[in-house]
C-alpha positions as CSV (number, residue, x, y, z in Angstrom):
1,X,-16.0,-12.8,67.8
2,X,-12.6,-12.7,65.7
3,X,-12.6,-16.8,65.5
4,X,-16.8,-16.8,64.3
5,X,-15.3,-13.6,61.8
6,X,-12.4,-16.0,60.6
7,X,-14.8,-18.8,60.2
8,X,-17.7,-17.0,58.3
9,X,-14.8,-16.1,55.6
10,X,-13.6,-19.4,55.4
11,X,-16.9,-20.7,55.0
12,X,-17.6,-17.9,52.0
13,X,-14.6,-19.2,50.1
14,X,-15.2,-22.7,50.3
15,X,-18.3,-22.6,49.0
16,X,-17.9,-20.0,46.6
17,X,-20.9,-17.4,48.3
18,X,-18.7,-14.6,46.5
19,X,-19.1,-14.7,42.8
20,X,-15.6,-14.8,41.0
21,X,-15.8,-12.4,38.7
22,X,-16.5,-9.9,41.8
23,X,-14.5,-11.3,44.4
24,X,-12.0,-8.8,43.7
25,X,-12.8,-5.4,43.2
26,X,-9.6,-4.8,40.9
27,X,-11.0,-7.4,38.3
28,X,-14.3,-4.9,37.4
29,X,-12.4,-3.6,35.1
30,X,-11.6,-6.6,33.3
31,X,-14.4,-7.6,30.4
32,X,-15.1,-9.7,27.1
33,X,-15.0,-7.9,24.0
34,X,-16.9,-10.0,21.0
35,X,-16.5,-9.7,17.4
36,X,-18.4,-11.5,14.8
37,X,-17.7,-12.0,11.2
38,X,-20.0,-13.3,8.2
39,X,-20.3,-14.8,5.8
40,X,-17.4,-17.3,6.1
41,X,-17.0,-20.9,4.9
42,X,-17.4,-23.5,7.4
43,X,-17.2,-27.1,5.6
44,X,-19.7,-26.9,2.9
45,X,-21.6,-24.4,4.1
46,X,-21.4,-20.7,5.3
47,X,-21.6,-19.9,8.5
48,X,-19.9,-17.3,10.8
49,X,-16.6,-16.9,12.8
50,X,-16.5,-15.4,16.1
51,X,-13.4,-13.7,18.0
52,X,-13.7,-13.0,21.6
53,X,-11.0,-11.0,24.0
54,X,-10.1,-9.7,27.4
55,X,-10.7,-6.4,27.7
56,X,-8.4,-4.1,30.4
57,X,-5.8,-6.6,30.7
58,X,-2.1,-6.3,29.8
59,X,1.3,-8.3,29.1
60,X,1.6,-8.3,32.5
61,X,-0.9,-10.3,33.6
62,X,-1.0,-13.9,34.2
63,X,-4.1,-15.3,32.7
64,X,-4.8,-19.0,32.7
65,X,-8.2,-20.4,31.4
66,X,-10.2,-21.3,28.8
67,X,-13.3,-19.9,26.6
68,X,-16.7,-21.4,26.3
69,X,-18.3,-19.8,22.8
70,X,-22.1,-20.9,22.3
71,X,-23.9,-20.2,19.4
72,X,-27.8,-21.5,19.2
73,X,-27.3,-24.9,20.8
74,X,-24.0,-25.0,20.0
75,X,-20.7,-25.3,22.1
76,X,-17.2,-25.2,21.8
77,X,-14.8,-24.5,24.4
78,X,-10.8,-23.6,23.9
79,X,-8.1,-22.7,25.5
80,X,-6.8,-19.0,26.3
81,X,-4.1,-18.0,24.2
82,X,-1.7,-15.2,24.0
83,X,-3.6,-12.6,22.2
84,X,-5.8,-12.1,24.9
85,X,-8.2,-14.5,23.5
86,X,-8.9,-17.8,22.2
87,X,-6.1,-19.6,20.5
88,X,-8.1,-19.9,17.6
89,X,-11.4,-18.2,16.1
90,X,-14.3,-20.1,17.0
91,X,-16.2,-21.2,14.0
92,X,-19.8,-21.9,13.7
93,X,-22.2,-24.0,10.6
94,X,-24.7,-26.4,10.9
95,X,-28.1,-25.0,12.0
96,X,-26.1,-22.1,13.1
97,X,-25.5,-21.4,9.1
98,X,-29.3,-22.5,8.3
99,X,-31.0,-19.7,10.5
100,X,-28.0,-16.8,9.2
101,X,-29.2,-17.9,6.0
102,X,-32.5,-17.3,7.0
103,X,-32.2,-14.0,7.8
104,X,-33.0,-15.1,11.5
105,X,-31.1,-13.8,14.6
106,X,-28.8,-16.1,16.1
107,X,-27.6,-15.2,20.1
108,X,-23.8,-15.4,20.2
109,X,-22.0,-15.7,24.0
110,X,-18.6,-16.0,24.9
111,X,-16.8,-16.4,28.1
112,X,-13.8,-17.1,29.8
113,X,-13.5,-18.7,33.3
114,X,-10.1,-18.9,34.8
115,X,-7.6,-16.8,36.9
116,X,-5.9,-13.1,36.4
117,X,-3.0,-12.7,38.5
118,X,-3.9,-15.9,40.4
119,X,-7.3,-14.8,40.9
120,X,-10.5,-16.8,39.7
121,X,-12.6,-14.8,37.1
122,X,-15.8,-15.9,35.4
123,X,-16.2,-13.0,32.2
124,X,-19.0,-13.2,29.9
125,X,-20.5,-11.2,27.4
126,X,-23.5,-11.8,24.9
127,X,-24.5,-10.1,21.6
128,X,-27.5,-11.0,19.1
129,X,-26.9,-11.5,15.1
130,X,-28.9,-10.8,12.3
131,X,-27.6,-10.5,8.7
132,X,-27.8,-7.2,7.4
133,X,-30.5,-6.6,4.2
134,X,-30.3,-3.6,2.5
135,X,-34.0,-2.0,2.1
136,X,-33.8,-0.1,-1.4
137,X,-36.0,2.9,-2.1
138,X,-36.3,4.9,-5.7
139,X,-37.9,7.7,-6.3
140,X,-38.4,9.9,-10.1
141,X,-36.4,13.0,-10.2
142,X,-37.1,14.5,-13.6
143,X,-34.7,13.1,-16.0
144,X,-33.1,10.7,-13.4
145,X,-33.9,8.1,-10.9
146,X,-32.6,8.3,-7.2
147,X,-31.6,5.1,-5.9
148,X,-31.1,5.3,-2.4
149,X,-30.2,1.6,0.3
150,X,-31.0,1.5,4.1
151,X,-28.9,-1.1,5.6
152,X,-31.3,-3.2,8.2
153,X,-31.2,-4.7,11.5
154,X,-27.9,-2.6,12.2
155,X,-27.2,1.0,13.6
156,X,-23.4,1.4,12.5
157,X,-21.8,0.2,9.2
158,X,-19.0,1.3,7.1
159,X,-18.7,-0.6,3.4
160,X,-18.3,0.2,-0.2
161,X,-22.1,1.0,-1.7
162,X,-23.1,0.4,-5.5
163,X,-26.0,1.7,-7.3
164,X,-27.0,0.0,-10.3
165,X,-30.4,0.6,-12.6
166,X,-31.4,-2.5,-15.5
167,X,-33.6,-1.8,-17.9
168,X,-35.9,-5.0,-17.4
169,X,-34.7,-8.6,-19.4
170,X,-31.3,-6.6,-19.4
171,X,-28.1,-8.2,-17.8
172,X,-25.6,-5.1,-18.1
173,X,-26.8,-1.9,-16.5
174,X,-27.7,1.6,-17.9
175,X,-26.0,3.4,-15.5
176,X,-23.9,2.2,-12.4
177,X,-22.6,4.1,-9.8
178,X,-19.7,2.4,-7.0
179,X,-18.6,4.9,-3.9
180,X,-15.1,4.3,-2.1
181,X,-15.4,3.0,1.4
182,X,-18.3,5.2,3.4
183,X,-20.0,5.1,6.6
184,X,-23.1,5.0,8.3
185,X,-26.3,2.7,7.1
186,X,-28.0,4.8,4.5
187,X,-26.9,6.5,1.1
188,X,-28.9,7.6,-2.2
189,X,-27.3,8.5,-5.6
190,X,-29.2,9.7,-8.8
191,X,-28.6,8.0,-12.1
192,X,-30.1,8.1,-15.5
193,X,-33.6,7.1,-16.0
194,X,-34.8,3.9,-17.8
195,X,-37.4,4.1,-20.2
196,X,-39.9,1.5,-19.4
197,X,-40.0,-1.1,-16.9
198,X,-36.6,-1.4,-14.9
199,X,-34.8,-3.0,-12.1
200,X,-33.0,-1.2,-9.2
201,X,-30.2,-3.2,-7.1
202,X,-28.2,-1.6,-3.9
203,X,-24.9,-4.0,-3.3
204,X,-22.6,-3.2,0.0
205,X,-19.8,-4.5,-0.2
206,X,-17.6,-4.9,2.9
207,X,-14.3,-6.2,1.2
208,X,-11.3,-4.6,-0.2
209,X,-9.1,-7.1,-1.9
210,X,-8.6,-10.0,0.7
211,X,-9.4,-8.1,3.7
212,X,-12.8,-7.5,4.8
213,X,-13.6,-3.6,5.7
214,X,-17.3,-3.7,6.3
215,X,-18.1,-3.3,9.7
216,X,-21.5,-4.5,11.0
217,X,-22.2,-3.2,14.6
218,X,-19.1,-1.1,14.5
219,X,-15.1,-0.8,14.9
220,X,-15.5,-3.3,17.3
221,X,-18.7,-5.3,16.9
222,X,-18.2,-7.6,13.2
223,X,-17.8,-7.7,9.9
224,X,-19.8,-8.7,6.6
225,X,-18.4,-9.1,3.4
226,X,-21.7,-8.2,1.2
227,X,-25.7,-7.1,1.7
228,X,-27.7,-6.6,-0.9
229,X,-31.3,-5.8,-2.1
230,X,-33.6,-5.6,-5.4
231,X,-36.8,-3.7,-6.1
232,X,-38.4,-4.2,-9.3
233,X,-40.8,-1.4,-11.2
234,X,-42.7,-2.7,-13.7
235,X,-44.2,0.5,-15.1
236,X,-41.4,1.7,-15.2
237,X,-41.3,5.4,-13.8
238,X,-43.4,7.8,-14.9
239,X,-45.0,11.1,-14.0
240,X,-46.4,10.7,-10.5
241,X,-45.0,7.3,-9.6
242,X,-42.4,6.6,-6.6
243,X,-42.7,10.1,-5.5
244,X,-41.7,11.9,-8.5
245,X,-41.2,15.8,-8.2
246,X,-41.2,18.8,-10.4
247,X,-37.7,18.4,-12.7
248,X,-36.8,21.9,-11.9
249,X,-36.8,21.8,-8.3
250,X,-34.7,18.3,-8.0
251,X,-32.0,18.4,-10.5
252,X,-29.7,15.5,-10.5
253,X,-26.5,16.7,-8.8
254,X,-22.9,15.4,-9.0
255,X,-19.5,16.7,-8.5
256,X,-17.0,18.2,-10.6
257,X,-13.8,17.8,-9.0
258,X,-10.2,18.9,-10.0
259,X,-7.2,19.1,-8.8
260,X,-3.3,21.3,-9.4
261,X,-0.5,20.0,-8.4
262,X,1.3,23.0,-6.8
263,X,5.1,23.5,-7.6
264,X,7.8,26.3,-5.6
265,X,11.3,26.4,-5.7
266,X,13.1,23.9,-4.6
267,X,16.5,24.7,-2.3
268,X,19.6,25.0,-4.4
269,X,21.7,22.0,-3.9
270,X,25.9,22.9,-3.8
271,X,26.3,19.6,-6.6
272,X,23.7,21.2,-9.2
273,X,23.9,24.5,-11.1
274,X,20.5,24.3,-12.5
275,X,17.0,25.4,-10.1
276,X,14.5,22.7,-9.9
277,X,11.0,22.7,-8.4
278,X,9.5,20.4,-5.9
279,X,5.8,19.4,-4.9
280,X,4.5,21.5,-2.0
281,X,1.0,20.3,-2.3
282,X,-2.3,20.1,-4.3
283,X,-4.7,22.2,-4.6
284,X,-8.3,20.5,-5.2
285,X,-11.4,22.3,-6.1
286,X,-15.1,21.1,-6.2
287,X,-18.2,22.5,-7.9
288,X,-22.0,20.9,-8.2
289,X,-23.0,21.0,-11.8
290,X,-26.0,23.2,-10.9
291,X,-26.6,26.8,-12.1
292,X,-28.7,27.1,-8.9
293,X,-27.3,29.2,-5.7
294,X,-25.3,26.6,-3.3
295,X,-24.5,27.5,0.0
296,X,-23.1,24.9,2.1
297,X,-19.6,23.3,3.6
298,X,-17.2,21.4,1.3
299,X,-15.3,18.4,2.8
300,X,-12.6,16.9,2.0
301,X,-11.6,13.3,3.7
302,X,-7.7,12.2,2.8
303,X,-5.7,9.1,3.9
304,X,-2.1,8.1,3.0
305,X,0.5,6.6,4.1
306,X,3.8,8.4,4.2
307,X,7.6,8.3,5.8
308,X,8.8,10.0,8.3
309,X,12.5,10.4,9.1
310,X,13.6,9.7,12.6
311,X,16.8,10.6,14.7
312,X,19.3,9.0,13.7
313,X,18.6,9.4,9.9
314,X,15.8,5.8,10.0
315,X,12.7,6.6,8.4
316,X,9.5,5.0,9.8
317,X,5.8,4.4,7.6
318,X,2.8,6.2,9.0
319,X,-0.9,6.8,8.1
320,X,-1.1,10.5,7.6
321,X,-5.6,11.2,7.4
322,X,-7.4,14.4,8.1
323,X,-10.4,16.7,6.9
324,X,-10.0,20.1,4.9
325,X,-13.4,22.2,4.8
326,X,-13.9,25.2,3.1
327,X,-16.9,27.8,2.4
328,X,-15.7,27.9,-1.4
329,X,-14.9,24.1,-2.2
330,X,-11.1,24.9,-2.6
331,X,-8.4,23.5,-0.5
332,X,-4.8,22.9,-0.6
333,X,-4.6,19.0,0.5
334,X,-0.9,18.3,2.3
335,X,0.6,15.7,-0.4
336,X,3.5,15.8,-1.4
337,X,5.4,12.5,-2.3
338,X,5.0,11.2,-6.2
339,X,2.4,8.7,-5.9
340,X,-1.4,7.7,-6.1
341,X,-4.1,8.9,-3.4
342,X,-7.8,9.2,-3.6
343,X,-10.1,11.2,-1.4
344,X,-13.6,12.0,-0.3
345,X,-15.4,14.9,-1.4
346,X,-18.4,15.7,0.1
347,X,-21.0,18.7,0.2
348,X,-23.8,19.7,2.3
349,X,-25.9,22.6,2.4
350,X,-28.5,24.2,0.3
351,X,-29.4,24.3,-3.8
352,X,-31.6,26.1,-4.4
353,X,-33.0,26.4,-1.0
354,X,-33.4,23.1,-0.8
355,X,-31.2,20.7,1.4
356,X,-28.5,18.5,0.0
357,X,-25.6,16.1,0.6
358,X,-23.8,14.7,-2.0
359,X,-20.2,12.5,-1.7
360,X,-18.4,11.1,-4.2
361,X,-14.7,10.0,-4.6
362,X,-12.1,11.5,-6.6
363,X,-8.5,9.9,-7.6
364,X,-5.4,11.7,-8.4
365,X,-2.1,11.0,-9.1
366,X,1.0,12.9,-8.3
367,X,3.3,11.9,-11.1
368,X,7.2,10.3,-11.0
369,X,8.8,8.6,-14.2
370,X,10.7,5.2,-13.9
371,X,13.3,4.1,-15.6
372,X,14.5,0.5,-16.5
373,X,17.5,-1.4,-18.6
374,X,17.3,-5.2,-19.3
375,X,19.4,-7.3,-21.5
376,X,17.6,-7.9,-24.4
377,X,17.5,-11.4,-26.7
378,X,20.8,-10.6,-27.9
379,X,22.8,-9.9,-24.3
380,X,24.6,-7.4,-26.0
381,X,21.8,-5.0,-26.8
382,X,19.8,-3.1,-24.1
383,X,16.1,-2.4,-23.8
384,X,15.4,0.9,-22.0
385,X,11.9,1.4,-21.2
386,X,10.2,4.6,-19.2
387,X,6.9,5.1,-17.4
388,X,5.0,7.6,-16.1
389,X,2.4,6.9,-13.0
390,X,-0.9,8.1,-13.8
391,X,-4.5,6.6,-15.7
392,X,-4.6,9.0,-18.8
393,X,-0.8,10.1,-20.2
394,X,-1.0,11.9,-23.3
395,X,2.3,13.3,-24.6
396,X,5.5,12.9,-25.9
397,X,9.1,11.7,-25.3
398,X,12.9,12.0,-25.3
399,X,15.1,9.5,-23.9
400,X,19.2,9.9,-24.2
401,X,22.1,8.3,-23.5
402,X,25.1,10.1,-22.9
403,X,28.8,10.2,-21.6
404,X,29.6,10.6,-18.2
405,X,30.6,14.2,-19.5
406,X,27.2,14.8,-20.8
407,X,28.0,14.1,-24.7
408,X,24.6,12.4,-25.9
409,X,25.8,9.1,-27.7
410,X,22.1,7.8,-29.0
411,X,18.9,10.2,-28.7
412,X,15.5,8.4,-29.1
413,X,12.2,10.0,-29.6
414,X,8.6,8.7,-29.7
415,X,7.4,5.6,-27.9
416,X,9.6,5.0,-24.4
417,X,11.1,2.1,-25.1
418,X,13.9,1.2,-27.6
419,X,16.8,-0.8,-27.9
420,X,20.2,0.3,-28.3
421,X,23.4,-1.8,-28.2
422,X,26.3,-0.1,-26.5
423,X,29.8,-1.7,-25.0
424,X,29.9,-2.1,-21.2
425,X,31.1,0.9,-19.3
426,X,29.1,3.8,-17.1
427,X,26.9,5.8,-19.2
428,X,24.0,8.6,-18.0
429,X,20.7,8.0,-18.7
430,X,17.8,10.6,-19.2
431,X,14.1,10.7,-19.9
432,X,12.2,13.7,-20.6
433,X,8.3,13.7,-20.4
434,X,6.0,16.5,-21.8
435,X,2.3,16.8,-22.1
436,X,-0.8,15.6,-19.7
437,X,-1.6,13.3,-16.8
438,X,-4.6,12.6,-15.9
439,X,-5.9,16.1,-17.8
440,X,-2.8,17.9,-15.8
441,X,-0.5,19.9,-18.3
442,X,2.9,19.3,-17.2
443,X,6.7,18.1,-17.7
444,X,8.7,15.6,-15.9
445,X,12.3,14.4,-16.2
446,X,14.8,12.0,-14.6
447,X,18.3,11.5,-15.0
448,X,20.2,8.0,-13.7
449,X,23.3,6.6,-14.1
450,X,23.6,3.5,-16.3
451,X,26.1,0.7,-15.6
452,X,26.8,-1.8,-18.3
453,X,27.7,-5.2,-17.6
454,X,27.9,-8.5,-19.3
455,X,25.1,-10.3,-18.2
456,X,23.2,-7.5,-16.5
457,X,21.9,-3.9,-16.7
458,X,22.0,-1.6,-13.6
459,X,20.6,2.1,-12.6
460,X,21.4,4.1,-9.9
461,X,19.9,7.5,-8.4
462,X,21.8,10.8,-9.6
463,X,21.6,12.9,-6.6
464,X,18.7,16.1,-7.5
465,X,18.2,14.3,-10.6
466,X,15.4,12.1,-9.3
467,X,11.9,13.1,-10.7
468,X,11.9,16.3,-11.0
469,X,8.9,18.6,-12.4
470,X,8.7,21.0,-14.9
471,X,6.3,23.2,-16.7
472,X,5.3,22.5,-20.0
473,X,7.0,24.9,-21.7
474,X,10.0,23.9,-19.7
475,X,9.9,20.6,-21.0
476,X,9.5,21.7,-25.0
477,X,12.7,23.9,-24.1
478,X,15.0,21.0,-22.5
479,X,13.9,18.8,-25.3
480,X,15.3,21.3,-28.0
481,X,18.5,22.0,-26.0
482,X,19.5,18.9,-26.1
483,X,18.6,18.5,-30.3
484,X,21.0,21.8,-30.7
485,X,23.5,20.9,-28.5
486,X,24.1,17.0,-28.8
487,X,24.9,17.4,-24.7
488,X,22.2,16.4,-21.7
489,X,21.0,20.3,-21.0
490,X,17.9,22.2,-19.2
491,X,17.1,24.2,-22.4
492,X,17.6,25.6,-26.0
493,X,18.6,29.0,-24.2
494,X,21.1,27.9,-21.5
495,X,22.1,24.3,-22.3
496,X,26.3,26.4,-22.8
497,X,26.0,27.6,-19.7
498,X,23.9,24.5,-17.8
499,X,25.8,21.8,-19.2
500,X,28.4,22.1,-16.5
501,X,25.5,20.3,-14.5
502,X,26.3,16.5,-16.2
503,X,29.4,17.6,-17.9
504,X,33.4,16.7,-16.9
505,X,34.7,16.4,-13.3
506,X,30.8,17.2,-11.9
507,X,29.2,14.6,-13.6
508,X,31.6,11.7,-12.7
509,X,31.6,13.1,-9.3
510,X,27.9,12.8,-9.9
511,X,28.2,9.3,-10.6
512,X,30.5,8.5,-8.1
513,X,28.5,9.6,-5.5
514,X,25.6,8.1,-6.5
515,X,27.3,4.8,-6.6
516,X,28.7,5.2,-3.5
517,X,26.2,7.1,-0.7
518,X,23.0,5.5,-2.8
519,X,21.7,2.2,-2.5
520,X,21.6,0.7,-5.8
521,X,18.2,0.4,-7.2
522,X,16.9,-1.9,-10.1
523,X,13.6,-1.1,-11.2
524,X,11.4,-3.4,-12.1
């Protein structure tokens, strides 16, 4: 009995009665993940590329095969490379391209026959294709139009949607609405209302950039760069056509979205005499222009990347994203560094009594001033130039330059650049900024050092001098201190007592510190 045992196993192998993708119970939870991107060039044509990998291996298995990717009648096969997949993407035209163009599905397989850890495997997996259409529906709504796109033949997709309405035989649209990146197949906005016969057009858009975002069947299914669809109403839209409502009971909503950038004491520092504030978030606040009762949740989506310091003293980049909801549509959203973010702000609930949901995007910036010197023409004049971050800055400016002691030398006021010839040497540099960002009433100042050489111009970081915010009025008073005094000072009431901040042994110890324990910075 043991030798006909033996031989019945023997006989199994040989002749491959076992299937090897289940000849070993470890390898069921090995698999073929499949991704599929279009549109992309292929030759003259586009076509699609298609990415397959090994799902629930690891680096430490030893996996030796190839891939076999058919498409449609057509078949390539390439080796396994490192990344779990082939070596390169597998890319498909010909009639391929002709039936995607078509709109027709085309049947995509891949897999990979080999060994894992010395053990035969045969993996496949198989997925269908369609190009995604976006089905566009409009509808009258009083004084407005809503536009709304269904993305076809697909259950999950995350892209960038635009609305757009054309008056008819017109090439530049009456009104034109484009979303940041949102999921899900299906979104409607209202815009303004064409007289006569007009045109309504629903783009999604799946790139940002280079990179393509959209995502057809998922994280982990494909990607499209762009769907679109038209529909055309030749009357136009009046009373009783599309679906049109009542104006009163369907006003055209949108969101009014602000935001503060909140300020608290910052921790004295033992080097400077005078307090200074410091970002501790932003408070953002949204409101539907309706007079109507809404009663609903506010949403608010955030993504940024940020540092965060290590042991040790390194400081590594992350992605810091979350939600905020709140009953009353204010929250206070966790940013903090000077820079640009956008988020998400959505609503859902009742107007009314009627249901809504409404999302739009709102950008902010949280502002920082730069500072610059270049050799100018002449090499021995320098240009200084000043910026402030944000779309919309409305105010005015002072920019000095002053002894290491604090004793202003030149004091410049109006546009933030100027040129000014000075011998080489150290000098300190400071730009104050007062007015609005971005409709946000505020004050900002930096102080640097300046170091004067032949052929080049360098700044470097004065330590708790970098960016620092102020109030308005705060602003208004540094700028008159430092017209009384003829020194760098905080304001017209204390600049006698403040100086001591920039002034004798402090400031060059200022300076030498910053030369020494800062890395030196050129801005560009």
């Amino acid at each position: 009995m043991r030798r006909l045992g033996v031989s019945l196993i023997l006989l199994l192998w040989v002749f491959g009665a076992v299937p090897a993708g289940a000849a070993d119970g470890d390898h069921e939870r090995y698999g073929v993940a499949l991704q599929v991107d279009y549109p992309v060039k292929v030759g003259k044509k586009t076509g699609m590329k298609v990415k397959a990998r090994l799902k629930g291996v690891t680096k430490r298995n030893r996996i030796r095969g190839e891939w076999t990717v058919k498409a449609d009648g057509e078949e390539m096969t390439v080796p396994h490379g490192k990344k779990k997949g082939p070596e390169k993407p597998v890319r498909f035209g010909g009639t391929v391209a002709d039936r995607l163009k078509d709109g027709k599905k085309v049947s995509v397989t891949a897999t990979f026959r080999g060994t894992i850890d010395g053990k035969k495997v045969r993996l496949s997996t198989t997925r269908g294709v369609t190009p995604p259409k976006v089905k566009v529906r409009v509808r009258c709504r009083g004084d407005r139009v809503e536009v709304g796109g269904t993305l076809t033949r697909t259950k999950k997709a995350s892209g960038r949607w635009t609305f757009e309405v054309f008056p008819s035989g017109k090439e530049k649209p009456l009104d034109r609405y484009s979303s940041d990146e949102m999921t899900g197949p299906s979104h409607h906005v209202f815009l303004k209302r064409p007289d006569g016969p007009f045109e309504a057009r629903v783009t999604v858009d799946g790139t940002v950039g280079r990179e393509v975002h959209g995502d057809l069947f998922g994280k982990e299914g494909g990607r499209f760069e762009e769907a679109a669809g038209q529909v055309s109403l030749r009357s136009g839209c009046p009373e009783g056509t599309g679906g049109s409502v009542d104006e009163s009971s369907t006003r055209a909503l949108r969101i009014r979205a602000d935001h503060q950038v909140l300020l608290g004491k910052k921790i004295q520092d033992l080097w400077i005499e005078v307090s200074d504030s410091e970002v501790r978030g932003v408070q953002m606040k949204g409101t539907l222009d309706t007079e109507e009762k809404a009663v609903g949740i506010w949403r608010f989506y955030y993504r940024y990347p940020d540092k965060v310091r290590l042991p040790g003293g390194k400081e590594k980049n992350v992605i810091r994203k979350g939600v905020l909801a709140s009953n009353k549509g204010v929250v206070e959203l966790p940013m903090r560094r000077k820079d640009e973010y956008h988020v998400i702000v959505d609503f859902q609930g009742t107007v009314g009594g009627q249901k809504v949901h409404v999302k739009e995007p709102y950008h902010f910036s949280i502002p920082r001033v730069m500072q610059k010197a270049d050799p100018a023409a002449d090499p021995s004049f320098t240009v200084i130039e000043a910026v402030i971050t944000g779309r919309k800055v409305e105010g005015r400016w002072m920019m000095a330059i002053a002894r290491p002691d604090g004793k202003i030398l030149y004091l410049h006021e109006g546009k933030p650049r100027f040129t000014v010839k000075l011998p080489e040497g150290r000098y300190l540099l400071k730009t104050v900024f007062y007015g609005k960002v971005d409709g946000l009433t505020m004050a900002m100042q930096e102080s640097k050092s300046l170091v004067i050489k032949e052929k080049d111009r360098d700044t470097y970081l004065v330590p708790g001098k970098n960016n620092e915010l102020r109030t308005y009025e705060e602003g208004v008073s540094a700028v008159r201190g430092m017209r009384r005094s003829g020194r760098l000072s905080e304001s017209d009431h204390t600049y006698s007592a403040r100086a001591g901040a920039y002034s004798g042994g402090t400031a060059a110890l200022l300076v030498i510190i910053g030369l020494a324990v800062y890395r030196k910075r050129k801005l560009s």
